[in-house]
N, CA, C and O atoms as a MOPAC input file, in Angstrom:
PM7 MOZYME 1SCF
protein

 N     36.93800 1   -27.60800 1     4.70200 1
 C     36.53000 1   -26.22200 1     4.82100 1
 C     37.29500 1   -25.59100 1     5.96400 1
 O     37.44800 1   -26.22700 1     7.00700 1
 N     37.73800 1   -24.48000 1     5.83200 1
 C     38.91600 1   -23.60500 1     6.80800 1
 C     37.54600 1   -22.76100 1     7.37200 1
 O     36.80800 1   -21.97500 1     6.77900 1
 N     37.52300 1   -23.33100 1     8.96700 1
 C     36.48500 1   -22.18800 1     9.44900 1
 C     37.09000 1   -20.61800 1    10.04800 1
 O     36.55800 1   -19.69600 1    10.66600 1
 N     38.45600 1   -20.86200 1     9.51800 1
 C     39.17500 1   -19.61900 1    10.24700 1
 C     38.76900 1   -18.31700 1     9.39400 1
 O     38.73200 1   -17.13300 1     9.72700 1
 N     38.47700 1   -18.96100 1     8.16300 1
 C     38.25600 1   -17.17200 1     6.89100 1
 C     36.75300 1   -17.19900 1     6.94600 1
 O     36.04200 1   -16.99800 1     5.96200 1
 N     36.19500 1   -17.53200 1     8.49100 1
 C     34.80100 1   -16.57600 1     8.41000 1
 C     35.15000 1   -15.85400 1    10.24300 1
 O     34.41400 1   -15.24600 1    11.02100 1
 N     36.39900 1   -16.24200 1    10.33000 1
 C     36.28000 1   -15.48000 1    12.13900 1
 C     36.46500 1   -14.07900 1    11.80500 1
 O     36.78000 1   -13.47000 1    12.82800 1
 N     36.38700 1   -13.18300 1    10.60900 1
 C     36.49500 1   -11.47600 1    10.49400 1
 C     34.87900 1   -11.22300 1    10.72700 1
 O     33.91800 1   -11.76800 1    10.18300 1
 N     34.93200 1   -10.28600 1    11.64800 1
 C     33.73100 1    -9.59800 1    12.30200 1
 C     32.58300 1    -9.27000 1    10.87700 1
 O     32.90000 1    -8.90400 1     9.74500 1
 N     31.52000 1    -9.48700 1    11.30000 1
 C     30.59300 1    -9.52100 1     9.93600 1
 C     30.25000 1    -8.32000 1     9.90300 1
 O     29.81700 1    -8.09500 1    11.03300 1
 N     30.15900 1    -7.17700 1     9.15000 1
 C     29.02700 1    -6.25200 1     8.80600 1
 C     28.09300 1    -6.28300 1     8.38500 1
 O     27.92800 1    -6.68800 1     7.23400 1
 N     26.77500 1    -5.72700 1     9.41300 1
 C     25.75700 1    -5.86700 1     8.45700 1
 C     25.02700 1    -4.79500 1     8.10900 1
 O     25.62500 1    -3.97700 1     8.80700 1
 N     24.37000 1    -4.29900 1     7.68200 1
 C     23.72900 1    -2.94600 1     6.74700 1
 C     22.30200 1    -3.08800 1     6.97500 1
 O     22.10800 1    -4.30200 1     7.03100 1
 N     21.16200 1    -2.45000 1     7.14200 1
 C     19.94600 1    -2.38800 1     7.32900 1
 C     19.97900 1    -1.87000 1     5.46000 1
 O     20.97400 1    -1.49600 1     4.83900 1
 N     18.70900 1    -2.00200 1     4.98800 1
 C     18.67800 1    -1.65800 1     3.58800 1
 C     18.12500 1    -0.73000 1     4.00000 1
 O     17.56800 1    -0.75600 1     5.09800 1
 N     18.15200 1     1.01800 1     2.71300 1
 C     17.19300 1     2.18000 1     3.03400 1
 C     16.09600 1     1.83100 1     2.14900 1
 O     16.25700 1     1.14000 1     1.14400 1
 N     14.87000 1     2.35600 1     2.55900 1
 C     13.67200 1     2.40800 1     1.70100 1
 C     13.20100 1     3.02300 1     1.67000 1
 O     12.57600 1     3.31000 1     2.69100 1
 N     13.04100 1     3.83300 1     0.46000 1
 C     12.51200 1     5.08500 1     0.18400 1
 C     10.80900 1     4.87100 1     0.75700 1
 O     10.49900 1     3.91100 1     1.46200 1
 N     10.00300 1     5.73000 1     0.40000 1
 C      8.53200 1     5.86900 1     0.70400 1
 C      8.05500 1     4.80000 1    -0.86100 1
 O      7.25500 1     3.87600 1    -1.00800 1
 N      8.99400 1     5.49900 1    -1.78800 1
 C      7.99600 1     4.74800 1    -3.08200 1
 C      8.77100 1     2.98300 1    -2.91200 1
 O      8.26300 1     1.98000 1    -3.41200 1
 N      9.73900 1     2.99500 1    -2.30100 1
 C     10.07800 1     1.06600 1    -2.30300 1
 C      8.89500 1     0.84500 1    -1.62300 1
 O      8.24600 1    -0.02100 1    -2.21000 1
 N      8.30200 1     1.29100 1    -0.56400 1
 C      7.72500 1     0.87000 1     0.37100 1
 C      6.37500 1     0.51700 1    -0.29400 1
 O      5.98400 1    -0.65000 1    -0.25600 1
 N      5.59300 1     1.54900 1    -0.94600 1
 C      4.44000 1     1.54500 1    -1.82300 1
 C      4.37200 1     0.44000 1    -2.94700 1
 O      3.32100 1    -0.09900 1    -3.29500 1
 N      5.13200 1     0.27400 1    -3.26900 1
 C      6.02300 1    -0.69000 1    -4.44800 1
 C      5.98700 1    -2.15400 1    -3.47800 1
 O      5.32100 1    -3.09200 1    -3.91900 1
 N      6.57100 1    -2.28500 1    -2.42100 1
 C      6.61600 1    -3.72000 1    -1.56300 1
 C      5.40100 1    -3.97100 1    -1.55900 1
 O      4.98800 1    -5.02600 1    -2.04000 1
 N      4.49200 1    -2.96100 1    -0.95900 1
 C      3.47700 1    -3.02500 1    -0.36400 1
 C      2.09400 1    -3.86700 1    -1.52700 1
 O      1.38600 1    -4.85900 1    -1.35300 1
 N      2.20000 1    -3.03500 1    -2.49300 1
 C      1.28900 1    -2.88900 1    -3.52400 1
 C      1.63600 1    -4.45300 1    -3.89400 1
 O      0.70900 1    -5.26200 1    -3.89900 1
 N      2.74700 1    -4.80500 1    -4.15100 1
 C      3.39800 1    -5.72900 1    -4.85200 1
 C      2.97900 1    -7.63200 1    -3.95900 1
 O      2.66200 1    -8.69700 1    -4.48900 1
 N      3.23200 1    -7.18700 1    -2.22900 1
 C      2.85200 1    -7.85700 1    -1.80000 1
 C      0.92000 1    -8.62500 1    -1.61700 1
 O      0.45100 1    -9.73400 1    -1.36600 1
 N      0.36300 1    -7.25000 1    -1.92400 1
 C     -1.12700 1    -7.43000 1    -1.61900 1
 C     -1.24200 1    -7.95000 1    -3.30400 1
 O     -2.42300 1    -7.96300 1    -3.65100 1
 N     -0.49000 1    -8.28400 1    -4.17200 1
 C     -0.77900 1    -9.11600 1    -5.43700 1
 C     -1.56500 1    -8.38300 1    -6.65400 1
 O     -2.04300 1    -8.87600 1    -7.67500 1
 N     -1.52300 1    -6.34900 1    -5.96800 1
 C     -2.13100 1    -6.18500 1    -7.02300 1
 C     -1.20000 1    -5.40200 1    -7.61100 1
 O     -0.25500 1    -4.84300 1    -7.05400 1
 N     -1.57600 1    -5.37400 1    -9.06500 1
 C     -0.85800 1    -4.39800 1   -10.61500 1
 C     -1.01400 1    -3.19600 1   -10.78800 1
 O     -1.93500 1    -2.38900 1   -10.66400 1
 N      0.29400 1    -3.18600 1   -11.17600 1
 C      0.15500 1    -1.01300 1   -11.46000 1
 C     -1.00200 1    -0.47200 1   -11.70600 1
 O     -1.53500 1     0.41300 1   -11.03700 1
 N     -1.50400 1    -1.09000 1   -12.86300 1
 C     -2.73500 1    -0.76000 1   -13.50200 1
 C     -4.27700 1    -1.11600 1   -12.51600 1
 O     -5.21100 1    -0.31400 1   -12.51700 1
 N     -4.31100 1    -2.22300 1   -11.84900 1
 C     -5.34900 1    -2.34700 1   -10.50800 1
 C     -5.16400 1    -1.33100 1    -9.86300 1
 O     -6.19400 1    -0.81200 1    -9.43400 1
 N     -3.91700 1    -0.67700 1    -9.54900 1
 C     -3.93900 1    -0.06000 1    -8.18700 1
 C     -4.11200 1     1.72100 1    -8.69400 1
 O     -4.43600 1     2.66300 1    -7.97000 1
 N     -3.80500 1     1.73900 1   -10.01600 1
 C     -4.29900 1     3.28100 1   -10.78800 1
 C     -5.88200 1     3.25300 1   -10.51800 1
 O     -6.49700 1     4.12600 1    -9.90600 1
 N     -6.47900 1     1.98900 1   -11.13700 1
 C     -7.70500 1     2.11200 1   -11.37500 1
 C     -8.67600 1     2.38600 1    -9.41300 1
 O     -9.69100 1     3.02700 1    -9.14000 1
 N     -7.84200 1     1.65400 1    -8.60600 1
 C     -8.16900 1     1.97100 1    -7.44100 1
 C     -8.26400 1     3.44800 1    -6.96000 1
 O     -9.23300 1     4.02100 1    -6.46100 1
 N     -6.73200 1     4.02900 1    -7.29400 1
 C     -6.57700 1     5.25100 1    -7.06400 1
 C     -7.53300 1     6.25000 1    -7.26700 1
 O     -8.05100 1     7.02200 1    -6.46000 1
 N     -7.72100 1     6.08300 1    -8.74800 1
 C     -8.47100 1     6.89800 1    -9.35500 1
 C     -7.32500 1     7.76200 1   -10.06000 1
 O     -7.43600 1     8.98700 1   -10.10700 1
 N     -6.28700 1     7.13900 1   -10.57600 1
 C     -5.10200 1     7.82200 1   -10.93300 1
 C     -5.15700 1     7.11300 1   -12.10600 1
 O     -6.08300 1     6.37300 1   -12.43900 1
 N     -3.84800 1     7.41600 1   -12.92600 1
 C     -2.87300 1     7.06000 1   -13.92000 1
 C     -2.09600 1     5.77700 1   -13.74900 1
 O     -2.30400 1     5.23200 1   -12.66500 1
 N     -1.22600 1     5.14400 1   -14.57900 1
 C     -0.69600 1     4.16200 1   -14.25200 1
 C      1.12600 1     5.06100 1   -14.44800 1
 O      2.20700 1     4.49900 1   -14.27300 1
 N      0.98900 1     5.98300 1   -14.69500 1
 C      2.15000 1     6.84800 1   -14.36400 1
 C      2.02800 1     7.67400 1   -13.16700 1
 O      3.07700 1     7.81600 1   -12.53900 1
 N      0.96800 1     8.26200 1   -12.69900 1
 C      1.03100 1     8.92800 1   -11.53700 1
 C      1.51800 1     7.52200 1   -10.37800 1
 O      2.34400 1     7.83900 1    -9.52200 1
 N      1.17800 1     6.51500 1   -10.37200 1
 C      1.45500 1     5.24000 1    -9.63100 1
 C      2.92400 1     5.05100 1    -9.36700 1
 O      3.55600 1     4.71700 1    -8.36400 1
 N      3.37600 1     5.48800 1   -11.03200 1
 C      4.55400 1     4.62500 1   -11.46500 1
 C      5.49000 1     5.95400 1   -10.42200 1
 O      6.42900 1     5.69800 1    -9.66800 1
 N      5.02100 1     7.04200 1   -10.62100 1
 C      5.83800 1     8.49300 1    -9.69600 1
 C      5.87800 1     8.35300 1    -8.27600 1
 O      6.80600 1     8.62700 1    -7.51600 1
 N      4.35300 1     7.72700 1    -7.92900 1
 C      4.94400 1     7.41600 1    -6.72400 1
 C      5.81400 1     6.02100 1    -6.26100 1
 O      6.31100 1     6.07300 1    -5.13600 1
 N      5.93400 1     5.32300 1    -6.70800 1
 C      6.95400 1     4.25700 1    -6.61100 1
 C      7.77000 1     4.47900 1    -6.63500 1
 O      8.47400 1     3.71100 1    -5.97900 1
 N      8.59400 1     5.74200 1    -7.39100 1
 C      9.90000 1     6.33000 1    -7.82200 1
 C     10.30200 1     7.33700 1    -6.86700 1
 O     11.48400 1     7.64800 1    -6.72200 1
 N      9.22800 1     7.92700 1    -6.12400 1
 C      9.62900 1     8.98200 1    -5.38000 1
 C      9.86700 1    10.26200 1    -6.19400 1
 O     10.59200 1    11.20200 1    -5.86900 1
 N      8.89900 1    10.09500 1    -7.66200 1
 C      9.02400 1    11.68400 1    -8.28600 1
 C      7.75200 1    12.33400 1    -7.34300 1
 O      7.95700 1    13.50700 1    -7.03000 1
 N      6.76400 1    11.88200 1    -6.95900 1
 C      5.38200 1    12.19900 1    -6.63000 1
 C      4.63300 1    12.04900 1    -5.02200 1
 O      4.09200 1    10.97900 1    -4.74400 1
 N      4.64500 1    12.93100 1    -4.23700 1
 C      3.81200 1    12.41800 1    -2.94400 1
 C      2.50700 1    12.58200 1    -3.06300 1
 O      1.81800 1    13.41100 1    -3.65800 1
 N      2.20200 1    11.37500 1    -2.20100 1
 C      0.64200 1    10.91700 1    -2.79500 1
 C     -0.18000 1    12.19400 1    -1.34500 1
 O      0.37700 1    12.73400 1    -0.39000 1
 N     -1.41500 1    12.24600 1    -1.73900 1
 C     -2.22600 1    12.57600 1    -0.84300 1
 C     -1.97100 1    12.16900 1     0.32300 1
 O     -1.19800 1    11.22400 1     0.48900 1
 N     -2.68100 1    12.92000 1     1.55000 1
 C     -2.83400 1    12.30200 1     2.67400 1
 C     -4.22500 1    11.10500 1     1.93700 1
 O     -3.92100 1     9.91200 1     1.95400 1
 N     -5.45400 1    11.42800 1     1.42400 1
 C     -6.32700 1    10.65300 1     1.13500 1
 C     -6.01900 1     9.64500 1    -0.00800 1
 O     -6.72200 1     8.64000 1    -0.10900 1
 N     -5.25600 1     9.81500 1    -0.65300 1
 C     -4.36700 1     8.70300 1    -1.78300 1
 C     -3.50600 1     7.77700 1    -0.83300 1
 O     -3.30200 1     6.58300 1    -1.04800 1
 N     -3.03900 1     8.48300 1     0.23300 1
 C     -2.30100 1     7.36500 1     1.08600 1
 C     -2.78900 1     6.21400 1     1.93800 1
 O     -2.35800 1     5.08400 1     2.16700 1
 N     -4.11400 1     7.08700 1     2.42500 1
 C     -5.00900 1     6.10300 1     3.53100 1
 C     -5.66300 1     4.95100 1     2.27200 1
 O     -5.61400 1     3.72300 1     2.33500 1
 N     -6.18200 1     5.67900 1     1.31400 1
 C     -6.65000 1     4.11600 1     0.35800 1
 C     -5.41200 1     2.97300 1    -0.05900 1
 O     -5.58000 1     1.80000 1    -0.39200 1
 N     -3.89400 1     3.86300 1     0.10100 1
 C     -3.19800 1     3.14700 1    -0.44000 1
 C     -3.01200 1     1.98500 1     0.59300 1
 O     -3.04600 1     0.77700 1     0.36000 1
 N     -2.84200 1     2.51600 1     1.58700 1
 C     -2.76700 1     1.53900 1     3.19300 1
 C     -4.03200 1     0.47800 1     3.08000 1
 O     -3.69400 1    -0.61400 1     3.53600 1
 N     -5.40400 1     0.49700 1     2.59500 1
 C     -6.43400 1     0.07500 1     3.06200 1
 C     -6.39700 1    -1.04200 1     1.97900 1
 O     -6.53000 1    -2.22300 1     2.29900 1
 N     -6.20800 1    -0.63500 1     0.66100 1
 C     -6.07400 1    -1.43100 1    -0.11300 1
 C     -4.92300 1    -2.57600 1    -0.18100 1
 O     -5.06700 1    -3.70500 1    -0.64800 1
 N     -3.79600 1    -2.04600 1     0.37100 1
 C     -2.82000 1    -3.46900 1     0.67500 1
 C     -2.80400 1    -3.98800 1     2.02700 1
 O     -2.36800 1    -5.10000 1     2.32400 1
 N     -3.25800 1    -3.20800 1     2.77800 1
 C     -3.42100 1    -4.23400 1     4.19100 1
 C     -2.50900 1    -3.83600 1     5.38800 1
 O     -2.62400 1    -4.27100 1     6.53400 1
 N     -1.55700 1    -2.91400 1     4.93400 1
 C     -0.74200 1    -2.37100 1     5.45300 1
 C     -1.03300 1    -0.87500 1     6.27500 1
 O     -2.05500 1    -0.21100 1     6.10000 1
 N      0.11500 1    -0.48300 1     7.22800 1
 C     -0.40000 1     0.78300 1     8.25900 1
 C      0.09600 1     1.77600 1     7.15900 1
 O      0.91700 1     1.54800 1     6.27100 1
 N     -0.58700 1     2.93100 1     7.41900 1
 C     -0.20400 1     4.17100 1     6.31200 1
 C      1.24400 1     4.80000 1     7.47400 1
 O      2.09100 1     5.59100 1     7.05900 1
 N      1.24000 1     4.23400 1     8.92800 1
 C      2.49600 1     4.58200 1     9.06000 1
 C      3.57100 1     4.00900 1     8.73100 1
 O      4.56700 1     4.72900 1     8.78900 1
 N      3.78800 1     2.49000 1     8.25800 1
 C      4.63400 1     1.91500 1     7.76100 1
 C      5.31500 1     2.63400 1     6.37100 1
 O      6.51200 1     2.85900 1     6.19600 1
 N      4.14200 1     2.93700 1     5.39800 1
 C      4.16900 1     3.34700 1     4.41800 1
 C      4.90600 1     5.25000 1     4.54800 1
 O      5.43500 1     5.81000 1     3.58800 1
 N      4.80400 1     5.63300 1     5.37300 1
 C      5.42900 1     6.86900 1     5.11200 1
 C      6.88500 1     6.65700 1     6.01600 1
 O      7.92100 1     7.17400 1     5.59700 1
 N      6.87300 1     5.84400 1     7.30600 1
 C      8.22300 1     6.06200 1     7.74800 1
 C      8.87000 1     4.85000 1     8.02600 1
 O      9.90400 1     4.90200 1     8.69200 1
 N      8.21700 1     3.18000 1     7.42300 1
 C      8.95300 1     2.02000 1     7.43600 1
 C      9.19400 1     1.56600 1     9.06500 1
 O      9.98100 1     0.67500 1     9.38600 1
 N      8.42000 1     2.29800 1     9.97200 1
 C      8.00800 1     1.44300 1    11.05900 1
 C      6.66100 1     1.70800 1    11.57500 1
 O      6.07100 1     2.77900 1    11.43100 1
 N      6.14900 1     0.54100 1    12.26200 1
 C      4.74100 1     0.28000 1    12.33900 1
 C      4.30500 1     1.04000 1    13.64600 1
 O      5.18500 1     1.01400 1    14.50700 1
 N      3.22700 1     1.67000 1    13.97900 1
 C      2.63500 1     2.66400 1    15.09700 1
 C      1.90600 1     1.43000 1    15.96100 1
 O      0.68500 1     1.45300 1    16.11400 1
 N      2.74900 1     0.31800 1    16.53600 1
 C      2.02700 1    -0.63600 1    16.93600 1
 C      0.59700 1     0.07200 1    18.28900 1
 O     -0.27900 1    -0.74200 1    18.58000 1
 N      0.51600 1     1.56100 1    18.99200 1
 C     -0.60600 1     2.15200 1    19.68600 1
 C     -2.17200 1     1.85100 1    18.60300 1
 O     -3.25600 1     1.47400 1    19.04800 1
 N     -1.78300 1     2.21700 1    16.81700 1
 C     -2.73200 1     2.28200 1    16.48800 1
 C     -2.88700 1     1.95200 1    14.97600 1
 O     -3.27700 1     2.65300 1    14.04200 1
 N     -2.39800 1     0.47700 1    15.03700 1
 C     -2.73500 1    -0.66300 1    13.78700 1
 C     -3.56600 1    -0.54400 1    12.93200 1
 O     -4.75100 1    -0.41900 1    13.24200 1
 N     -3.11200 1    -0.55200 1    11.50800 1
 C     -4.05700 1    -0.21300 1    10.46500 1
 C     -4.96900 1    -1.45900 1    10.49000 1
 O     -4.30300 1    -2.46500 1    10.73500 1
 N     -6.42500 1    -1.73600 1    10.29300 1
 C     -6.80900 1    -3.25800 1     9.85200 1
 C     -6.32900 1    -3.90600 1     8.39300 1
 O     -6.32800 1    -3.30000 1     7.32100 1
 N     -5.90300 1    -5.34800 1     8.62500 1
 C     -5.63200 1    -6.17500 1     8.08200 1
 C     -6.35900 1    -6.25400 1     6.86500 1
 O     -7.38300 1    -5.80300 1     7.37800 1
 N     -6.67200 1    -6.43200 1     5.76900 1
 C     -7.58600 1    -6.46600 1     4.72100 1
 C     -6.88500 1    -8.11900 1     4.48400 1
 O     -5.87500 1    -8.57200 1     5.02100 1
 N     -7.40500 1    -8.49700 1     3.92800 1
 C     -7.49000 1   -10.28700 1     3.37100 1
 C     -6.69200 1   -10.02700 1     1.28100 1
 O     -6.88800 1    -9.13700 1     0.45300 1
 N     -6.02100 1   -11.03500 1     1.25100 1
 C     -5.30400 1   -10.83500 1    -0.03200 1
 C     -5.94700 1   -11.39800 1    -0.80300 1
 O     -6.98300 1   -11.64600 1    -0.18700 1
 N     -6.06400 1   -11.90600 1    -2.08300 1
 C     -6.35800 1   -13.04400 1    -3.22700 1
 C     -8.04400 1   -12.43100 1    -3.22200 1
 O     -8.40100 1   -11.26700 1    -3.04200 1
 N     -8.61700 1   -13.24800 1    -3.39800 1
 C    -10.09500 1   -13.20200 1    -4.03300 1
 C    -10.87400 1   -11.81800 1    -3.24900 1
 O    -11.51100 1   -10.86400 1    -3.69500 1
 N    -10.53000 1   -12.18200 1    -2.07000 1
 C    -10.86200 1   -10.80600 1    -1.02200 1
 C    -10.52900 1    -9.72600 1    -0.62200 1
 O    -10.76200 1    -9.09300 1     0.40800 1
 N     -9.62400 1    -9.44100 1    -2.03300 1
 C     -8.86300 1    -8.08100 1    -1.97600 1
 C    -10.03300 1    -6.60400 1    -2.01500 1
 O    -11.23300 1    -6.45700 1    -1.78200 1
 N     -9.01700 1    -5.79400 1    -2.39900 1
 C     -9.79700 1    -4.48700 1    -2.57600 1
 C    -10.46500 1    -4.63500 1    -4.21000 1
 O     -9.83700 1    -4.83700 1    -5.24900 1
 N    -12.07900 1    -4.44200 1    -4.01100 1
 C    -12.94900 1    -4.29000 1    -5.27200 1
 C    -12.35500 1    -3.18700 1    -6.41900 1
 O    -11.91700 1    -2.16100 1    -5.90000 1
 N    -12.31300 1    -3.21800 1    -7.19700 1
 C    -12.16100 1    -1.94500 1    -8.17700 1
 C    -12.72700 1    -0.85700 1    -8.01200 1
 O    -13.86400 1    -0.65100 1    -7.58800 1
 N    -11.83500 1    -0.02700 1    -8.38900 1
 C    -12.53100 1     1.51100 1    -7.66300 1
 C    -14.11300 1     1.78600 1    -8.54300 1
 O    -15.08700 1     2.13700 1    -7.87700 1
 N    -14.24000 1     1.59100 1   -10.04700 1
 C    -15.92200 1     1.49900 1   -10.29200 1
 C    -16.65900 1     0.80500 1    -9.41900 1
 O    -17.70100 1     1.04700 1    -8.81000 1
 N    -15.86800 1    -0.17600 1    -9.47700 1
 C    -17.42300 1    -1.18200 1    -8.32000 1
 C    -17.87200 1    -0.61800 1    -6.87900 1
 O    -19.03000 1    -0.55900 1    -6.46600 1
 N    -16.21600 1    -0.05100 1    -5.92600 1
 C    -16.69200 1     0.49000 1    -4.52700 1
 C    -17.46200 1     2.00700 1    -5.11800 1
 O    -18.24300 1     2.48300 1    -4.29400 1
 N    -17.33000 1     2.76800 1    -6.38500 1
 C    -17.77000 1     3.90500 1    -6.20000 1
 C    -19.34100 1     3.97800 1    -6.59300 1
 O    -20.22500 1     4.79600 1    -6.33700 1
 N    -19.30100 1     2.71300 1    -7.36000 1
 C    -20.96300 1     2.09200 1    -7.46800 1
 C    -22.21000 1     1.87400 1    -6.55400 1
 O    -23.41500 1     2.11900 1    -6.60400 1
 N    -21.06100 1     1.12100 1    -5.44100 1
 C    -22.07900 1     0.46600 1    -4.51900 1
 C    -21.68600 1     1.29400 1    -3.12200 1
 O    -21.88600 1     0.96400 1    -1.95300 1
 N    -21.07300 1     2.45700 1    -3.65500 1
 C    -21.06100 1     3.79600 1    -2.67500 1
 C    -22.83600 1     4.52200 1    -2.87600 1
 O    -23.71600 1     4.76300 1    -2.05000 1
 N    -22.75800 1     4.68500 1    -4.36900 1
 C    -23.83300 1     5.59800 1    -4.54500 1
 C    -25.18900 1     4.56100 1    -4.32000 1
 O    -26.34600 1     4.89700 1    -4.57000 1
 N    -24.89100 1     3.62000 1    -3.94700 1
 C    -26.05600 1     2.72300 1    -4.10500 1
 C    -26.16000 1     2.73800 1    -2.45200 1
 O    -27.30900 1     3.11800 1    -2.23000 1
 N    -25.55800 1     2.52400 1    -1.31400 1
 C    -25.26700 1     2.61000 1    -0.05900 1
 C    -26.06700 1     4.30000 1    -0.10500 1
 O    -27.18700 1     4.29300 1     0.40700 1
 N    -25.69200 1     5.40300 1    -0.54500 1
 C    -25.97600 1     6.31000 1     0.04800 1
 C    -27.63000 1     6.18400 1    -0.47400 1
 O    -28.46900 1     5.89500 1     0.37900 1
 N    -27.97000 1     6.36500 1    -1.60800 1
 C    -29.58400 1     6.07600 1    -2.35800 1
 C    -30.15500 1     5.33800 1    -1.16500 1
 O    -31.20100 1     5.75000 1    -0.66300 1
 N    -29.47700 1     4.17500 1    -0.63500 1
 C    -30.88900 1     3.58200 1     0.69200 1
 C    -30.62700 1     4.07100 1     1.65100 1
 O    -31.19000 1     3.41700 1     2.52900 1
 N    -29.81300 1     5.27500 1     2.29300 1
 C    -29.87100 1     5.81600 1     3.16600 1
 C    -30.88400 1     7.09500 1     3.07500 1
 O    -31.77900 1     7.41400 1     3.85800 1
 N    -30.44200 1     7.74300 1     1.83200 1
 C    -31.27400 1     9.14800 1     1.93800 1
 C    -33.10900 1     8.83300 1     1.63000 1
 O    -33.94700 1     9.62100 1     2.07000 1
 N    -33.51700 1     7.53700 1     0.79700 1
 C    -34.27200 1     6.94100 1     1.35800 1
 C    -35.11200 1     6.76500 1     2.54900 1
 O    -36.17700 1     7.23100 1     2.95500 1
 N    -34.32100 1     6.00000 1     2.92000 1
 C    -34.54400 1     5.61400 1     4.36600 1
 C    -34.80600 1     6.83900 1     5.49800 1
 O    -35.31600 1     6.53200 1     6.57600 1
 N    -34.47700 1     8.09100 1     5.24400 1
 C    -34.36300 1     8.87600 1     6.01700 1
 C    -35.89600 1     9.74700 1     6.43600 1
 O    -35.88700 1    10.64100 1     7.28300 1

């Protein structure tokens, strides 16, 4: 092996990432599916697919579930570096992911029923 044809100076390139790669990594990494993460939304599995593509900006409130549900900072997600002053929490992946949006909007109305209850 000639170690002389690697002494030319290396270039290296940072990759760009759009907002929707990022949503797309993100989503992709927390293990859930287009279709999980519509049904989370409360969206489409094309409104999803728009924002992945960068035809579509999501809500400020479509963004914070989008962050909460993969585990990730919603500042990562809009500018691909992390606000280490004020860290999104960690959510847990696999079995302990984010519930389906029927089930949290279920045991929303069931949470509020023993409050107004209770009151």
């Amino acid at each position: 092996m000639d170690v002389g044809q690697y002494d030319a100076p290396m270039t290296t390139t940072t990759p760009v990432w759009t907002m929707g790669d990022r949503l797309r990594k993100a989503r992709e990494h927390a293990g859930i599916g287009v279709s999980e993460m519509a049904e989370l939304l409360l969206s489409s599995r094309s409104t999803v697919n728009n924002y992945e593509t960068d035809k579509t900006r999501l809500t400020d409130v479509k963004l914070r579930r989008w962050a909460e549900v993969t585990g990730v900072p919603a500042s990562w997600l809009v500018t691909g570096e992390v606000d280490t002053d004020h860290p999104s929490p960690r959510r847990g992946t696999g079995a302990d992911k984010a519930r389906p949006a029927s089930t949290w909007v279920r045991s929303f109305g069931t949470d509020l029923a023993e409050l107004l209850t209770a009151a």
